[in-house]
C-alpha positions as CSV (number, residue, x, y, z in Angstrom):
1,X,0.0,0.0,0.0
2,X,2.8,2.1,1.1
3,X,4.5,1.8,-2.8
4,X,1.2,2.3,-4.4
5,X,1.0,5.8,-2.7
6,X,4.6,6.7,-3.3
7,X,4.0,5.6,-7.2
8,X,1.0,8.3,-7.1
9,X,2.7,10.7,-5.5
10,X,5.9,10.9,-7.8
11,X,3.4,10.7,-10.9
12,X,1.4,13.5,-9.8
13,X,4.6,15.6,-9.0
14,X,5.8,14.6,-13.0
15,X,2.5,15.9,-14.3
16,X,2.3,18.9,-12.3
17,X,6.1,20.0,-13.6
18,X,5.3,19.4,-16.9
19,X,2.3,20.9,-16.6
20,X,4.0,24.1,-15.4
21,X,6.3,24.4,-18.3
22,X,3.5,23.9,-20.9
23,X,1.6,27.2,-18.8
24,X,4.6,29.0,-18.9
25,X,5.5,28.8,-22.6
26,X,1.6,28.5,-23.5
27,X,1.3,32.6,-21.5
28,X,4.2,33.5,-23.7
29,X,2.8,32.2,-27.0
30,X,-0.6,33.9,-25.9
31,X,1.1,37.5,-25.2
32,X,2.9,37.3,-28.4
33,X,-0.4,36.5,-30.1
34,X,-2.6,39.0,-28.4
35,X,0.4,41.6,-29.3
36,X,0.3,40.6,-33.3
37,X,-3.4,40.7,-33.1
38,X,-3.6,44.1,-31.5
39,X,-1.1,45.2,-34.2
40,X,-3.5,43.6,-36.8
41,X,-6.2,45.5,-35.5
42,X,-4.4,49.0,-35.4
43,X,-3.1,48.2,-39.5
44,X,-6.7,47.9,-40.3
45,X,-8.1,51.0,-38.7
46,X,-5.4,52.8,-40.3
47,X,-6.1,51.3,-43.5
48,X,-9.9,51.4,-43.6
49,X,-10.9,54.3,-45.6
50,X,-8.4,52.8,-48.3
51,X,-10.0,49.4,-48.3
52,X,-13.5,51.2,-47.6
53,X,-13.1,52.7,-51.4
54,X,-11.4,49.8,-52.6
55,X,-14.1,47.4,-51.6
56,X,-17.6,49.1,-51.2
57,X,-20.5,47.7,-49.9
């Protein structure tokens, strides 16, 4: 009984630190995203009477 619960303790320990390094490159990847989205965003205001006679609806 003893080994079982030393075998679920050193599992749950693995999947929490890899868990933790997945977060931390997953919040980078989302700022970097959010950033390139935001910069999207801006291009197309300043764009949008261009595209607004280019395109009309």
């Amino acid at each position: 009984m003893f080994g079982f619960a030393v075998l679920v303790t050193t599992a749950r320990e693995r999947t929490i630190r890899s868990l933790r390094i997945i977060t931390a490159n997953s919040k980078r990847f989302g700022g970097v995203l959010l950033i390139g989205v935001g910069l999207w965003f801006l291009a197309l205001a300043y764009w949008a009477d261009f595209f607004a006679g280019l395109f009309p609806v």
